[in-house]
KEPATI-507002 format. One record per residue (C-alpha): residue in one letter; x, y, z. Coordinates in steps of 0.001 Angstrom, whole numbers, plus 524288, in hexadecimal, padded with zeros to 5 digits. Layout:
AXYZ;...
END
This chain:
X7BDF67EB9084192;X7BC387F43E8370E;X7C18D800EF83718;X7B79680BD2839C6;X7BE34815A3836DC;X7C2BB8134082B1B;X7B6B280D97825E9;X7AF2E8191E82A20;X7B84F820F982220;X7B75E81818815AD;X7A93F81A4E8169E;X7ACFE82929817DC;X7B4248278980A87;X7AB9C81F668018B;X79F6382B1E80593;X7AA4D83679802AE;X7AC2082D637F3F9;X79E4782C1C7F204;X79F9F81CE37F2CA;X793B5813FF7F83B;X79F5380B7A7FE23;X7AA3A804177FC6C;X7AE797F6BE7F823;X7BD857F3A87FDE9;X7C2C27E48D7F9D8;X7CF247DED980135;X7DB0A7E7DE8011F;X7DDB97F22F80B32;X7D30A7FBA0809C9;X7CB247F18D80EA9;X7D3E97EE458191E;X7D4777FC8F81D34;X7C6B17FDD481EA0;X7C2BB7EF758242E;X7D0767EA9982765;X7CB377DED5821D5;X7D8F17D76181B8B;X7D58B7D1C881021;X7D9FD7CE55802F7;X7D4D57CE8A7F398;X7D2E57C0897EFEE;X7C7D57B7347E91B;X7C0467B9867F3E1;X7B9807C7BC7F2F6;X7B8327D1F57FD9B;X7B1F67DEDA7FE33;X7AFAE7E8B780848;X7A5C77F0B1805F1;X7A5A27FFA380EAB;X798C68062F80AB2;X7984D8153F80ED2;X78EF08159E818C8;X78DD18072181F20;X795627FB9982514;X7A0027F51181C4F;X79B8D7E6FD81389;X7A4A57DCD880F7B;X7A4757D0B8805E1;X7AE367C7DD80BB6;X7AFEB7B85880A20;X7ABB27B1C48168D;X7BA9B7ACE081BC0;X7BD6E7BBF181BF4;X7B14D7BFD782025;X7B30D7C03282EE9;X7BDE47CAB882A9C;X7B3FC7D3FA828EA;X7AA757D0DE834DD;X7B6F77D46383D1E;X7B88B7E1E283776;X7AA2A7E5A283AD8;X7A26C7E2D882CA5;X794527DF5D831D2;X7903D7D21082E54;X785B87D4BA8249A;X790177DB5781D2A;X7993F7D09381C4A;X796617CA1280E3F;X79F917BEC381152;X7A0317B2D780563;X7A4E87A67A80595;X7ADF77A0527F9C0;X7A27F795CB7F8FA;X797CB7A0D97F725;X7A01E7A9757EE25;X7A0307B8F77EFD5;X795637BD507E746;X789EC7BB807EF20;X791A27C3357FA67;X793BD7CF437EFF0;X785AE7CE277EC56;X7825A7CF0F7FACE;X789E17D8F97FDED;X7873C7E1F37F355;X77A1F7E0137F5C2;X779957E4D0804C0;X7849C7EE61801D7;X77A927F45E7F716;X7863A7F6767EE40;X77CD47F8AC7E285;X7801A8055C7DC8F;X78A068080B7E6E4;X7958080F687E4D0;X7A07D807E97E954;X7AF2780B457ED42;X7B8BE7FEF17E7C6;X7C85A7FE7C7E90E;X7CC97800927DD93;X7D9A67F8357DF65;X7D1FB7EEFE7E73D;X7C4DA7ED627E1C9;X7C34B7E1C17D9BF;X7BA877DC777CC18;X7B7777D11E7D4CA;X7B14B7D8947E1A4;X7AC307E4167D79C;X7A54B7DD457CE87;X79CE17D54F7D84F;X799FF7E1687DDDF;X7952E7E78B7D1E5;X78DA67D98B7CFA9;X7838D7DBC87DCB1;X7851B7EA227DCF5;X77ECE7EE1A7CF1D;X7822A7FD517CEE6;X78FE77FC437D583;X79869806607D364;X7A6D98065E7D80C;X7AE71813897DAD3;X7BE5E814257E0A7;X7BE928127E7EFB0;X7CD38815187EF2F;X7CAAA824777F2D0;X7C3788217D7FD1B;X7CB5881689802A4;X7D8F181F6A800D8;X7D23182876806F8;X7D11182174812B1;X7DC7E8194181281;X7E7CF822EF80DA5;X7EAB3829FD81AE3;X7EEFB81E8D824F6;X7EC9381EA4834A9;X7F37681D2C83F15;X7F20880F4483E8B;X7F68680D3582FDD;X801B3814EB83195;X8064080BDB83D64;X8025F8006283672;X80CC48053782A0F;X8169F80899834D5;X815347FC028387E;X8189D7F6BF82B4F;X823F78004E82841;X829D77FB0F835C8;X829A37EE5582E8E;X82D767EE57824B1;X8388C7F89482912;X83C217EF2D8310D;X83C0B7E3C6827D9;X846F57EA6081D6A;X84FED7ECD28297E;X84F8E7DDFB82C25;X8501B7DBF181DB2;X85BE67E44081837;X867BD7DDDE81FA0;X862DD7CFFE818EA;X8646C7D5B980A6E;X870B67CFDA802B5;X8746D7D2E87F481;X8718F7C6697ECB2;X861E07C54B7F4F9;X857E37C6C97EAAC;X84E447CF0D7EB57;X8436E7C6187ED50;X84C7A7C08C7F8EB;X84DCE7CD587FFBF;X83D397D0C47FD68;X83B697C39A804CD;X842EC7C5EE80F91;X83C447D4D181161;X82EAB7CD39811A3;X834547C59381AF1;X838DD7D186824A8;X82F087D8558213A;X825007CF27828C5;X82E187CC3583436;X82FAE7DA3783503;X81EAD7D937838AF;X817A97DC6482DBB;X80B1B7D74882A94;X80C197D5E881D37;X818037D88281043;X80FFE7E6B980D7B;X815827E29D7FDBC;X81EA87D9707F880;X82C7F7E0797FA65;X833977E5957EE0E;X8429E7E1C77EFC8;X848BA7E6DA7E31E;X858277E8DE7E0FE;X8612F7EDDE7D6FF;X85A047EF5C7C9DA;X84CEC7E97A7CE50;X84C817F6037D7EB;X8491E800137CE0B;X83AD37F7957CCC0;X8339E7FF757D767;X82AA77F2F37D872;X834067E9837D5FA;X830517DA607DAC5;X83B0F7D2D67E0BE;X842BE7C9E67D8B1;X84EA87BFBC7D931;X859807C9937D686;X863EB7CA637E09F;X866FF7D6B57E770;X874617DC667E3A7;X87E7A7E6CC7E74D;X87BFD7F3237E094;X86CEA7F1DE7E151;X861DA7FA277E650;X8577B7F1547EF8C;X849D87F6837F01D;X843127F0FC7F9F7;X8330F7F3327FC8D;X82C277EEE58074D;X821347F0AD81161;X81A5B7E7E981B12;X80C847E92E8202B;X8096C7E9A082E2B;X7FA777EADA83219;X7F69E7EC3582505;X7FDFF7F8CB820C2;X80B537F74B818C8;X8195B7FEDB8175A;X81F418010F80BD9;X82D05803D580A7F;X83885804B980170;X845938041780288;X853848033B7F7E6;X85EDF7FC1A7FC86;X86CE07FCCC7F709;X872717EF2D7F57B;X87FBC7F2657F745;X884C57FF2E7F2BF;X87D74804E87E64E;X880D880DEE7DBAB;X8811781B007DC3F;X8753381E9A7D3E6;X86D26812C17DDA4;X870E481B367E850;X86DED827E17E289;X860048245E7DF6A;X85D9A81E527ED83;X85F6A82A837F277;X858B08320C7EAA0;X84D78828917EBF1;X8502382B147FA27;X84F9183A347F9BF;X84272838C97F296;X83C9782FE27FC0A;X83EE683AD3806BA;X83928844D27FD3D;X82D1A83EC77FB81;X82ABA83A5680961;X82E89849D080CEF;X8226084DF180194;X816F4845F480A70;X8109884E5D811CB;X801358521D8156A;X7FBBC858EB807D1;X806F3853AD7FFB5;X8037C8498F7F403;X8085683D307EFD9;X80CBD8445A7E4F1;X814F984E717EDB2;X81C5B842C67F1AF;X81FDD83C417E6CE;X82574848D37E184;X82DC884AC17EC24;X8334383DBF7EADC;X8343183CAF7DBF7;X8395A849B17DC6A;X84774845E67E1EB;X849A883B1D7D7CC;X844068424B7CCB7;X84F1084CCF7CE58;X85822843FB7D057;X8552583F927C337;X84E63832FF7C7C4;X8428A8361E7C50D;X83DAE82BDF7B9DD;X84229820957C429;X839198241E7CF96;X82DF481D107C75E;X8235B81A8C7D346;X81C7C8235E7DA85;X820E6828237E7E6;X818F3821BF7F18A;X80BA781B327F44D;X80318819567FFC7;X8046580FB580AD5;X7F8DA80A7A8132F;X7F1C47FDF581133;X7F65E7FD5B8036E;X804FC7FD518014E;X80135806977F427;X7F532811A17F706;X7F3108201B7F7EC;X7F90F8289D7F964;X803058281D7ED0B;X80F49830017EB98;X80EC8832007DD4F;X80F0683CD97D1B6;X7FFCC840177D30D;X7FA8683AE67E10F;X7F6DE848337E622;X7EDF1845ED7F2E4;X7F43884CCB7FDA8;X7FAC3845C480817;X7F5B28427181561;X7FACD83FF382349;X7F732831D882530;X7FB2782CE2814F4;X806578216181385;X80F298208B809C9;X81A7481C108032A;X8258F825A07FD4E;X82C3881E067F585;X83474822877EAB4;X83D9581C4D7E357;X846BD81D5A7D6C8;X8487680F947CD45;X853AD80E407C559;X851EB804D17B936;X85C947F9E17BB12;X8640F7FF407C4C8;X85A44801177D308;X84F95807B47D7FE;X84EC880FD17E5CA;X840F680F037ED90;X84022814BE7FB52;X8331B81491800C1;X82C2D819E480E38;X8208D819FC81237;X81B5A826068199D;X8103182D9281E3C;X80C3883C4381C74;X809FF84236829F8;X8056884FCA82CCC;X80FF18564D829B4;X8177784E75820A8;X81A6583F3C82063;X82125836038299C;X82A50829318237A;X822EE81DE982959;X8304E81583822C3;X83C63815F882AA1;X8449980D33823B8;X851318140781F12;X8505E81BFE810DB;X860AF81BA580FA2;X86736812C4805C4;X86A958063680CF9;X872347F9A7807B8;X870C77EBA580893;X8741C7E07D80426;
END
């Protein structure tokens, strides 16, 4: 069924916004709200959560029982089939809905032309406002059974890199060595790969996005490796650099000063600290150490549904801290040509401070 609670609070939000209701399409707020799963495709889907009555949905008819099992009355159900076409079910639905001159919420990463424009088609007056306060509102500060569920997935995939280092050998590409982590990574239990894994060595390591390619892992080189699985819908996200070998000097200078400013920044998350706060304290360390124009992302990002949400730990993001917020401290310095260092965990702020949800080891280690 449909959680109450949460849906009661939605409704909470979209009144405190001064929003008639609001409009959710596959992705994870509606999965939060509905725990409908879902995905974008040809075939539309919209939930609709007014303020003050029972949640409407247009569906296609193979997904439709999806929604009589989390509790959406039947009338509300505007279920199509691919031989009728959508329209008529947008034109119903606006019409019962009374979306004319209603003040909708819409994703704004989510949202599309396609489910937007047939609204504004049968709802003449339609106007669309941001949801995305109101949903971060509600979503930003995880429960009890969130947190377990990431647990879950840092177990995992903790799990899966232990299984995976002793198999690494110089001369493995890196697209060889991603494969095998998928591989361990879902016989370690998860659900789901939370992302595709970024295996970078040597030169390709200073790209903090870097794909996986063909080139062969060699002595000498740094190996970033990021990776998370999902376990009951909620991911992990971690990062950790590898020494193939033994590594130069300045390599293993700049791991541990990416090192001291990953403990720095976890040390700055607190109740009434900022984003901000902690991305200071991290970029701080490498700055003065003279590092500064090669720690070129921001410090961390928010973990829940989404591998990427609020809260941010960047230059700017000044909402205070909460117990009950997710996130990733991840900070990292990227050296053109020569290696990168990334060394990510993912924590939560508590009330007196934070607690490291990630357990694997933060000291240099070698393989290969």
């Amino acid at each position: 069924m449909m959680n109450l609670k949460r849906l009661q609070r939605l409704q909470q939000q979209i009144l405190t916004h001064g929003l008639d209701g609001i409009a959710l399409v596959p992705g994870p707020n509606m999965l939060y709200i509905s725990g409908i799963h879902s995905h974008l495709s040809e075939r539309p889907i919209v939930l609709f959560i007014p303020a003050d009555d029972d949640p409407a949905i247009i569906i296609p008819s193979l997904e439709a029982m999806k929604a009589r099992q989390v509790g959406i009355p039947e009338d509300r159900i505007f279920a199509w089939t691919d031989e009728e076409g959508y329209t008529d079910a947008f034109q119903h639905a606006c019409a019962f809905l009374e979306l004319s001159d209603y003040l909708l919420g819409v994703e704004q990463l989510y949202m599309r032309v396609l489910e937007y424009e047939l609204l504004k088609r049968y709802a003449p007056g339609l106007t669309a406002a941001a949801a995305d306060p109101a949903l971060t509102a509600l979503r930003i500060v995880k429960d009890a059974g969130e947190v377990g569920a990431m647990r879950k997935a840092i177990a995992v995939a903790e799990t899966a890199i232990r299984a995976l280092l002793p198999q690494i050998q110089v001369g493995q590409t890196e697209k060889q060595i991603a494969a095998m982590l998928r591989q361990e990574i879902m016989e370690a239990g998860a659900d789901a790969i939370a992302f595709g894994p970024i295996v970078s060595a040597g030169p390709n390591s200073a790209s903090p996005h870097a794909v996986p390619t063909d080139r062969p892992i060699q002595p000498g080189d740094l190996l970033v490796i990021d990776w998370g699985a999902i376990v009951d819908d909620y991911p992990s996200d971690i990062t950790r650099t590898f020494a193939v070998g033994d590594i130069s000097s300045e390599l293993e200078h700049i791991y541990e000063l990416v090192k001291m400013a990953n403990e720095q920044g976890k040390l700055a998350a607190k109740p009434g600290a900022t984003g901000q706060d902690v991305d200071r304290a991290a970029r701080e360390v490498i700055a003065d150490a003279g590092f500064g124009d090669y720690f070129i992302h921001r410090t961390g990002h928010g973990l829940g549904l989404e591998i990427h949400e609020p809260p941010f730990m960047r230059e700017g993001y000044v909402e205070p801290l909460t117990p009950g917020q997710v996130f990733t401290v991840e900070p990292g310095i990227y050296l053109p040509d020569k290696g990168g260092v990334r060394i990510e965990d993912n924590v939560i702020v508590t009330r007196d401070g934070f607690f490291c949800l990630t357990t694997f080891p933060r000291e240099l280690m070698r393989v290969g």
